[in-house]
N, C-alpha and C positions, 0 to 999 in steps of 0.2 A: 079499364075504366077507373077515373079518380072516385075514390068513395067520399060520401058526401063530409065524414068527419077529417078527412084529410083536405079535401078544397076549403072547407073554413078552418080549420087550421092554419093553413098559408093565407088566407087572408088575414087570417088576425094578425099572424106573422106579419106582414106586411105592414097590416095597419099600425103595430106597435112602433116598426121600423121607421116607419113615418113619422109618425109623434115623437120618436124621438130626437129624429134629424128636423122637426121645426123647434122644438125647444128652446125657449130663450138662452143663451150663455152668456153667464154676468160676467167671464172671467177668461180670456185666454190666456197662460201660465206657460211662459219658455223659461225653461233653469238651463245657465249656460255654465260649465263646471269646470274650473282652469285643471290638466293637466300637464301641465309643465314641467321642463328638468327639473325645476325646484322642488318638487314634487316626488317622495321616493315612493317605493312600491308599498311599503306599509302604512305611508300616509295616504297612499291610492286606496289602499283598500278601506281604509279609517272610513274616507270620505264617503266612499262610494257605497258601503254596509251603513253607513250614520244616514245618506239620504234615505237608503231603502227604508231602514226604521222607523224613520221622523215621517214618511207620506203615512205609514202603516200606524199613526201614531193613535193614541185616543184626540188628542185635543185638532190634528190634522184632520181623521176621518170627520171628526164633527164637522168641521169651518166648511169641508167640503164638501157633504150629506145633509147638516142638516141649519145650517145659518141663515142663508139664502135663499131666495128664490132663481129656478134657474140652474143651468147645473157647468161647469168647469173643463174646460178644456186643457190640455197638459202637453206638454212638449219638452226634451230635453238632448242638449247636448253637450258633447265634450271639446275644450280646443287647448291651443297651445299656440302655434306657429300663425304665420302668416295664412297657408293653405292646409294647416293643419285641425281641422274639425270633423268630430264624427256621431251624429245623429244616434244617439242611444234609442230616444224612443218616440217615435213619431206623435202628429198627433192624435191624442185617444180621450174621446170624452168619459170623462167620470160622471156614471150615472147610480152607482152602485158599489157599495164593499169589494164587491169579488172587478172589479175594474180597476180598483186602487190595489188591492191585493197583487194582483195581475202586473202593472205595471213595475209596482216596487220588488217583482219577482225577478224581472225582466229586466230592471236595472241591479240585483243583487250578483245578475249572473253574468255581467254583459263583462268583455276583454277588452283594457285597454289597447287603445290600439296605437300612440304615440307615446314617446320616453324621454328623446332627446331636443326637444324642441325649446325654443324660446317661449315669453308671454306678450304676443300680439292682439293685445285685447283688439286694437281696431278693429283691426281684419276680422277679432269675434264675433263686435258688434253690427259690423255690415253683415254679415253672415247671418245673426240670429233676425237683425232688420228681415233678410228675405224667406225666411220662415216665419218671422210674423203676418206676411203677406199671404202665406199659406194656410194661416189660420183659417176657422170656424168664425162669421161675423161674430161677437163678442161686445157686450159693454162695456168691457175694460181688457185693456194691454198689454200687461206686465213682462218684464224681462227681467230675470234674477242672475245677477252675473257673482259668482262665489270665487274668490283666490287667494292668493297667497303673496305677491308681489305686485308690483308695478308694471306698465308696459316700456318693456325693453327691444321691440321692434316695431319697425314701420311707422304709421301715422296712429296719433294717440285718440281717446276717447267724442275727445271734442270734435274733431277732425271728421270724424263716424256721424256723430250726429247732424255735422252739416251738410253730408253730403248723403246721407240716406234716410230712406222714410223711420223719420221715428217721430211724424204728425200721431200726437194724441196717445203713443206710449210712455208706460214710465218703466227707468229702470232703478229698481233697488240693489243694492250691495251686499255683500256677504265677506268679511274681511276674517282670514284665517290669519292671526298671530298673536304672539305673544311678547315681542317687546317692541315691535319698529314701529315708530310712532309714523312713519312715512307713510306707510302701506295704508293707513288710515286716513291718513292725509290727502290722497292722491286717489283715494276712492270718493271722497265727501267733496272735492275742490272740481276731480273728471269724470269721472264716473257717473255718480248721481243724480239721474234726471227728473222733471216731473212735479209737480206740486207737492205730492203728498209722500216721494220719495223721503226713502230712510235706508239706515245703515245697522247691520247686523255685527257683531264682532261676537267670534269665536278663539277662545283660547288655546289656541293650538288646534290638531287635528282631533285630537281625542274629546273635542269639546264641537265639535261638527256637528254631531245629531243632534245636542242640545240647540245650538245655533240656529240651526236649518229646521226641526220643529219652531219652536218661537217663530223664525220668520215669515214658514208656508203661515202660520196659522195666522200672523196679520194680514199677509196680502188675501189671503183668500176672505177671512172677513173683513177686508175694509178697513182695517182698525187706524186709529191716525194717532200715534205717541210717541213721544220725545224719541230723536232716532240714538240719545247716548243713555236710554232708558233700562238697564241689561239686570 
């Protein structure tokens, strides 16, 4: 026989469960992370130790704990190639510390899984398109696309957006370099969609966490400034 502190237990349980899954979400958050040949393994690691940090940040856990009303959804993946994408962390609402904690653990440990590939953002951004689909309903749609170059295969940015759903998403940018005025170029000109779309620029790899702190922390609160504001 169930004793009676355990059946309301499981109810509570439940009822928590509930209320959490009607909860408004102001934010659905997919970070799409270029792995590409250009890309060596220490600037793999750069990146990929700098995102953990930057969600685990002070000014990060704020924007996403305590800004809003409403709580955040997250999503992240890695690509390169044409068919080369790989789902680090599915999606997982942030309702809590230990949920952020949690994920930037799970992206600290994760193996990359492509080395040799090109950078076919299209093919990224139709990609990240149908995991946007998969999202949590959300009042906003964000797609953070972070690299290092240009796209050098297949059909380019603009191409993505007219042939997939990216009604009522915006995508912001993440530009990792330090002298090619191109790569800057070619994110602000293809890349970046969206009204309130902006441009992040990080000085090299080792300048990533900084980067990527600054930019979860506008898009999660909303903030709208100069996008060559640095």
């Amino acid at each position: 026989m169930i004793s009676h502190s355990a059946l309301f237990g499981a109810v509570g349980l439940s009822l928590s469960c509930a209320g959490a899954a009607e909860a408004a979400c102001r934010i659905a958050l997919l970070l799409a992370v270029d792995v590409s040949s250009s890309v060596s393994d220490a600037e793999y690691t750069l990146q990929q130790k700098g995102l953990a940090r930057a969600l685990i940040s002070e000014d990060v856990m704020h924007a996403i704990l305590e800004t809003q009303a409403g709580h955040v959804a997250f999503s992240m993946f890695e690509w390169s190639g044409r068919y080369q994408q790989n789902i680090v962390v599915d999606w997982t609402i942030f309702d809590s510390q230990e949920d952020v904690f949690a994920v930037a653990q799970q992206i600290a440990n994760s193996k990359r899984q492509y080395f040799e590939f090109p950078t076919a953002m299209g093919f990224s951004l139709g990609y990240g398109a149908g995991l946007l689909k998969q999202a949590p309903p959300c009042d906003r749609r964000v797609m953070d696309v972070s690299g290092d170059g240009i796209n050098n295969d297949g059909f380019g940015p603009q191409t993505a957006y007219r042939h997939f759903p990216f009604q009522d998403v915006t995508v912001n940018g993440l530009v990792i370099s330090e002298s090619d005025p191109n790569v800057q170029l070619f994110y602000q000109t293809e890349v970046l969609k969206g009204r309130q779309a902006f441009l992040e620029i990080a000085n090299g790899f080792e300048d990533f966490e900084r980067a990527m702190t600054r930019k979860l922390t506008r898009e999660l609160e909303g903030l709208i400034l100069s996008s060559i504001d640095r």
